[in-house]
N, C-alpha and C positions, 0 to 999 in steps of 0.2 A: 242196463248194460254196464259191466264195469268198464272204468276207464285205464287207458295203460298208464304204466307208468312213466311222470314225464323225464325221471332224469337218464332215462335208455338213451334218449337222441341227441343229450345236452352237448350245445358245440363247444369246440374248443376256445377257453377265455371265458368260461361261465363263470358266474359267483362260484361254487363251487371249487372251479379251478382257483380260482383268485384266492379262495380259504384256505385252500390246501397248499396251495404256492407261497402267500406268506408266511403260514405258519413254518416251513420249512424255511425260506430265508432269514428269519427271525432266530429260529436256531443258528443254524448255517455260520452268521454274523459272527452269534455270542460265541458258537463254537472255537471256529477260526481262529479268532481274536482271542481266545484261550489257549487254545494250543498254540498257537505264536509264542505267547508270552513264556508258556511252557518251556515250548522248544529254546527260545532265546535265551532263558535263563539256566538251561543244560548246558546248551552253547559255552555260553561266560562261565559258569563250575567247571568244564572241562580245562579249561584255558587259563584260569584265574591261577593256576601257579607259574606261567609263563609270564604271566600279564604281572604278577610280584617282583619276581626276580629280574624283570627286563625295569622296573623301576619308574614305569610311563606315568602320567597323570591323567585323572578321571574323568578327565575331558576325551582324551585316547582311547581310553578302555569304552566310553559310553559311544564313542563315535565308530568305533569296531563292530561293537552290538549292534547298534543301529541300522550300519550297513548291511547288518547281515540278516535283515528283518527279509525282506522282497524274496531271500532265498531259503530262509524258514515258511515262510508263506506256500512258495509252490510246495517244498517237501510235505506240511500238511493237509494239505488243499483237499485230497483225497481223503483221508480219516476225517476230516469233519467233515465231509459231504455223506460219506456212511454214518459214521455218527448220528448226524442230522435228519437223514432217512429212518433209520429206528426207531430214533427218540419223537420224531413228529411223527411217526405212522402207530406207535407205539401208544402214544398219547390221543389219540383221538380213537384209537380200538378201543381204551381203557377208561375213556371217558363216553362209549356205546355210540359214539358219532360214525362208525364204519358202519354200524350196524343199522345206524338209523337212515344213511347211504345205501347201503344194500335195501333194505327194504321199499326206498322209493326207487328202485330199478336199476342202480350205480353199479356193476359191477367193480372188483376189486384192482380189475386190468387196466378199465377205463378212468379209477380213481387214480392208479400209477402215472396214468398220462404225463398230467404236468411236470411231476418229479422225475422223468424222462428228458421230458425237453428241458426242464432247467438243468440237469446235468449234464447236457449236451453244450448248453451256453457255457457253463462252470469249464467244462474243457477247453471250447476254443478262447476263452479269456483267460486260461490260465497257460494255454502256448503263447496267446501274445504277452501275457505278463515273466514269460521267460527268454522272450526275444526281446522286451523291449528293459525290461529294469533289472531284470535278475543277473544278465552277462556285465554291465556297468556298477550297480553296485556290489558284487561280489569278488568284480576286479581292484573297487577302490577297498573293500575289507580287506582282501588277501594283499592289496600294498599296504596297508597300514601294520600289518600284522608281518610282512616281511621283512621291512622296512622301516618301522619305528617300534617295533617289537621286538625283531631276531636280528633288529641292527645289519642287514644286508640291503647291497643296493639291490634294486629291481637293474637285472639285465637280460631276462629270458625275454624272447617274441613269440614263441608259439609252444610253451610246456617242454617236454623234455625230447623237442624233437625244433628244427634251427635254432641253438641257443646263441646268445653272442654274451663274449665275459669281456671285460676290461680287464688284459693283465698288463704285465709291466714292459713299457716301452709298444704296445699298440694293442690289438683286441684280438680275443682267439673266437673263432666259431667252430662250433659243434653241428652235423648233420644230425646225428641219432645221439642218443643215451638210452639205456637199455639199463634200468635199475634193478630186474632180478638178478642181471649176471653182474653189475659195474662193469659193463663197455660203452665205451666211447667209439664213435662209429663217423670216421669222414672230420677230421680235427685238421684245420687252417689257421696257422698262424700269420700275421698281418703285422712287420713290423715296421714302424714308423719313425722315423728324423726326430732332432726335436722339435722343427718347424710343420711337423704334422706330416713330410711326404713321405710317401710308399717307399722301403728300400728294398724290399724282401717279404714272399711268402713262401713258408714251409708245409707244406702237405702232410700227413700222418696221416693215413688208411685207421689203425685200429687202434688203442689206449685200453689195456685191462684194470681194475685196481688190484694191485697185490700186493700185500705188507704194507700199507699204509703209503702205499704210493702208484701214480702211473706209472705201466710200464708199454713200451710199445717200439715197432720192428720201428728199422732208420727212414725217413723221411726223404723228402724229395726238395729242393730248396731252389724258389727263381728269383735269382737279382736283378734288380731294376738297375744299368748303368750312367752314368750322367752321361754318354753320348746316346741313351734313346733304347741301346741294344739290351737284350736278356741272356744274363747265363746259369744255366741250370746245372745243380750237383749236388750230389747225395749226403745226406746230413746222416751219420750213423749215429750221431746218440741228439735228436728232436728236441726243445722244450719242452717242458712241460706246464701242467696247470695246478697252481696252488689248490683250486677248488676239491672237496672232497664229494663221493656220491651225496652224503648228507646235505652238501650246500647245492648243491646240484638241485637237487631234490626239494631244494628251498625256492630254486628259481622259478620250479615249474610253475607252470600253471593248471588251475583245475578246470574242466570241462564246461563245467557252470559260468566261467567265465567269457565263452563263447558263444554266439550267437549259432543257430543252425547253419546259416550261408558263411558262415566263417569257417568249421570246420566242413563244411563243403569245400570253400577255396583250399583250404588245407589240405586236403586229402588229395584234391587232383597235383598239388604242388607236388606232396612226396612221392604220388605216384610216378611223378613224371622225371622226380630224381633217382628211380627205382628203390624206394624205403617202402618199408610194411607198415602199412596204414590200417592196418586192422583194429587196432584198439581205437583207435579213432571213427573207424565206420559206428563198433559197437555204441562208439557217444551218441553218434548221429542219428542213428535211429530211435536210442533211448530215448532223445530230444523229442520224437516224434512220438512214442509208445505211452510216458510218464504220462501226458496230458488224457488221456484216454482213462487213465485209473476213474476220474468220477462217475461218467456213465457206467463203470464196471459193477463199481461198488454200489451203485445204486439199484442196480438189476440182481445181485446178491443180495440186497439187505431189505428190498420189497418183500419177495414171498419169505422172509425169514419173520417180518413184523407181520405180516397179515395173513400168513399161512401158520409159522409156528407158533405165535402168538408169542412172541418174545421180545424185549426192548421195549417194553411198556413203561419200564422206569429208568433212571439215570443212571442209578450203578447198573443195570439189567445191559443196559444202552451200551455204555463205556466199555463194557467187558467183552460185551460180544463185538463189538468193534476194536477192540485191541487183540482179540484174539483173531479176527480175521486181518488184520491191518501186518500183524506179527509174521505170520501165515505166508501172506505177499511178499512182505521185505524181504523173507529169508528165502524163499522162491526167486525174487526176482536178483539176490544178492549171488546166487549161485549161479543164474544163467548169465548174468553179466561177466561174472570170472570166467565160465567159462567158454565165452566168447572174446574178451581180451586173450583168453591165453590161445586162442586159437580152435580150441575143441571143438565151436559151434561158429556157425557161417553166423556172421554179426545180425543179420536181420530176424533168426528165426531166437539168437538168444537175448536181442532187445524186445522180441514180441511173443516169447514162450506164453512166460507168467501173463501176461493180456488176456490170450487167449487159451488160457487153461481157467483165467476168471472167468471169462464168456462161455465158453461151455459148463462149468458148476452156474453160473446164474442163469442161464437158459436151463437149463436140466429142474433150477428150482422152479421157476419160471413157469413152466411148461408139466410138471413132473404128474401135477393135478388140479384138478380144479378149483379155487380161493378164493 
């Protein structure tokens, strides 16, 4: 009587699993830690003629890179873990180990297992490695680089939407900036004694840039009097703000700088000042969507190594994963535009490209039998 085969029933955390799993982590590592290094040193080339002319010292420029590591990390996080699938599933088809697998009863589905569940781990450690280091060191990069690079002080709180400037004789605050068009939206002047007290705020509804300057309708003006009382009167020509769109645009901050419940608390604030928080939700969800890339990419690049019989080697590897990595980015770079600009409700254009990868890797998945 033959016997069946035993690795049909093998449980989950068999040897088996355990070969197939470190071999992928093994990759995974060296990968990772390559393309970081990669990405970091694109990074500094991009920069390295700001980083000349602003005159900093080496100490600066490495302590800029450095921070900017935790947020090159998440960006690749995804392409090595595709990468990683390939080239280890690729490497043991081409070394007849799938084959000597199948033969004692392993299907190819069952062999996926592990590389499932560890990309499942790889996502939720890489949403908390974006909640927890990527919003902190990305905020200390972007002040170094604001701030001992472009020589500007840090005065924005939340990007280009409550900013506060220090100008002359007390501080101006900004509700909105709106950088396609140069509007200034909800502009409060705050001017001050020289012993620090309130004498006066000026109001200003709207601020356009034109010819090289702000221009904006007459203001509304209330004085603090030293018996206690206010008097209100229309200012027809406002101060204005030295700052240009470009400096503007220097204060901001970038999304990555955010934790997810921050731009939560964000959104319900502008909502509740009636501002458009649209671009803002599109963050929020992305925050949620990005992390989801590795189980994506690994459900893609299974039946592409074990079905097409592809990625057996390293350039074989590299290629077919840059060209799907490629693929995504400019997929998901379109539906995020067009969700900032309004075209697409923020949740279906942070979660298009997701689930247009989840349907091509279930379709290969499923497509036949491997």
């Amino acid at each position: 009587m033959q016997q069946k085969p035993r690795f049909a029933l093998l449980p989950f955390g068999s040897i088996v699993d355990r070969y197939i799993a470190s071999g992928f982590v093994r990759v995974f590592v060296a990968s990772l830690l390559c393309f970081t290094a990669i990405f970091a040193i694109i990074e500094f080339f991009e920069r390295i003629g700001t980083l000349v002319e602003s005159g900093i010292s080496v100490t600066t420029a490495l302590r800029y890179v450095l921070y900017k590591i935790p947020l090159s990390i998440s960006r690749v996080i995804g392409f090595a873990t595709l990468f990683s699938t390939l080239f280890c599933l690729g490497m043991l088809y081409k070394a007849q180990e799938i084959t000597a697998m199948q033969a004692g009863g392993l299907s190819t589905r069952r062999l996926s297992f592990p590389l499932l569940c560890l990309s499942l781990l790889i996502c939720m450690t890489n949403f908390i490695w974006n909640e927890g280091l990527v919003p902190v060191f990305a905020h200390r990069a972007e002040t170094i680089y604001k701030t001992e690079i472009k020589k500007r002080q840090q005065q924005s709180l939340f990007g280009t939407k409550d900013i506060w400037i220090r100008g002359e004789g007390g501080f101006v605050n900004i509700d909105s900036f709106d950088p396609s068009n140069n509007v200034l939206e909800g502009i409060t002047f705050f001017v001050l004694s020289r012993d620090f007290t309130l004498q006066s705020t000026i109001g200003v509804p709207k601020a356009q840039w034109v010819r090289q300057r702000w221009e904006s309708p007459s203001g509304i003006e209330w004085q603090f009097l030293s018996d206690g009382k206010l008097r209100q009167r229309i200012v027809s020509t406002p101060p204005t703000i030295s700052e240009t769109p470009g400096d503007l645009m220097l204060l901001a901050r970038d999304p990555e700088e955010f934790t997810f419940f921050d731009l939560q608390k964000q959104i319900v604030e502008m909502k509740a000042k009636g501002m458009d928080a649209t671009a803002y939700e599109v963050d929020l969800q992305v925050k949620l969507a990005v992390p989801f890339i590795s189980p994506l990419m690994v459900l893609i690049a299974i039946p592409l190594a074990l079905k097409r019989r592809i990625g057996s080697g390293l350039a074989m590897s590299f290629g077919i994963a840059m060209l799907i990595a490629f693929g995504y980015w400019v997929l998901s770079a379109f539906c995020f535009s067009l969700g900032h600009s309004g075209a697409l409700p923020p949740t279906i254009a942070a979660w298009l490209p997701n689930s247009i990868s989840a349907l091509l890797g279930i379709y290969l998945f499923t497509a036949e039998e491997y």
